[in-house]
C-alpha positions, 0 to 999 in steps of 0.5 A, spaced: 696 583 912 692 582 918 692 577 923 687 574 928 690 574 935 696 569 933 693 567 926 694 571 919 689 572 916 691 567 910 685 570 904 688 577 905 696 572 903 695 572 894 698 567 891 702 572 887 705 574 893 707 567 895 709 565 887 713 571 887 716 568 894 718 561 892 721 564 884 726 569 888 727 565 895 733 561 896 729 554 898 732 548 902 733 542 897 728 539 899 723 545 897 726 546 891 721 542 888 715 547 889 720 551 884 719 546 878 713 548 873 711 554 878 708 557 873 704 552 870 701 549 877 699 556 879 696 557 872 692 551 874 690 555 882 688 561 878 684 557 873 679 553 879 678 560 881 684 559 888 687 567 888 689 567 896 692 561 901 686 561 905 682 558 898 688 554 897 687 551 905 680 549 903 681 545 897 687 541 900 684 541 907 682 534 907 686 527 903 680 527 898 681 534 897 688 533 896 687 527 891 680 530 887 685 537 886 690 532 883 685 529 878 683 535 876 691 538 875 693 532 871 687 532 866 689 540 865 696 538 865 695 533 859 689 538 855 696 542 855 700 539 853 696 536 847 695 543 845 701 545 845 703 539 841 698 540 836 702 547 835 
């Protein structure tokens, strides 16, 4: 990983690496919620094309980004599991 002065270069941080972080961390209370259906919320990054942090920056960088993301997860989130219903 690179850095830029006192910055990381947060494209070259995958998301693997931070998915396999948070599943292996011990997290405080509070974080333990980004524990919950890790899987399924990563699948959803990797499905609108996020693969690194600085991706992920950008598409939540701003309220409105934040609610269209959220949008866009809850309507993948029901097409899912009307899927798996259907099984």
């Amino acid at each position: 990983m690179t850095t830029f002065g006192y910055y990381l270069d947060l494209s070259a941080f995958r998301l693997a690496k931070l998915k396999n972080h948070l599943e292996t961390a011990r997290l405080l209370p509070s974080q333990q919620i980004l524990q919950q259906d890790i899987d399924a919320r990563f699948s959803c990054l990797e499905h609108y094309g996020i693969e690194n942090l600085a991706q992920l920056q950008k598409a939540l960088k701003t309220k409105s980004a934040v609610q269209a993301f959220a949008s866009i997860r809850e309507k993948v989130a029901r097409t899912q599991k009307k899927g798996t219903m259907s099984h």
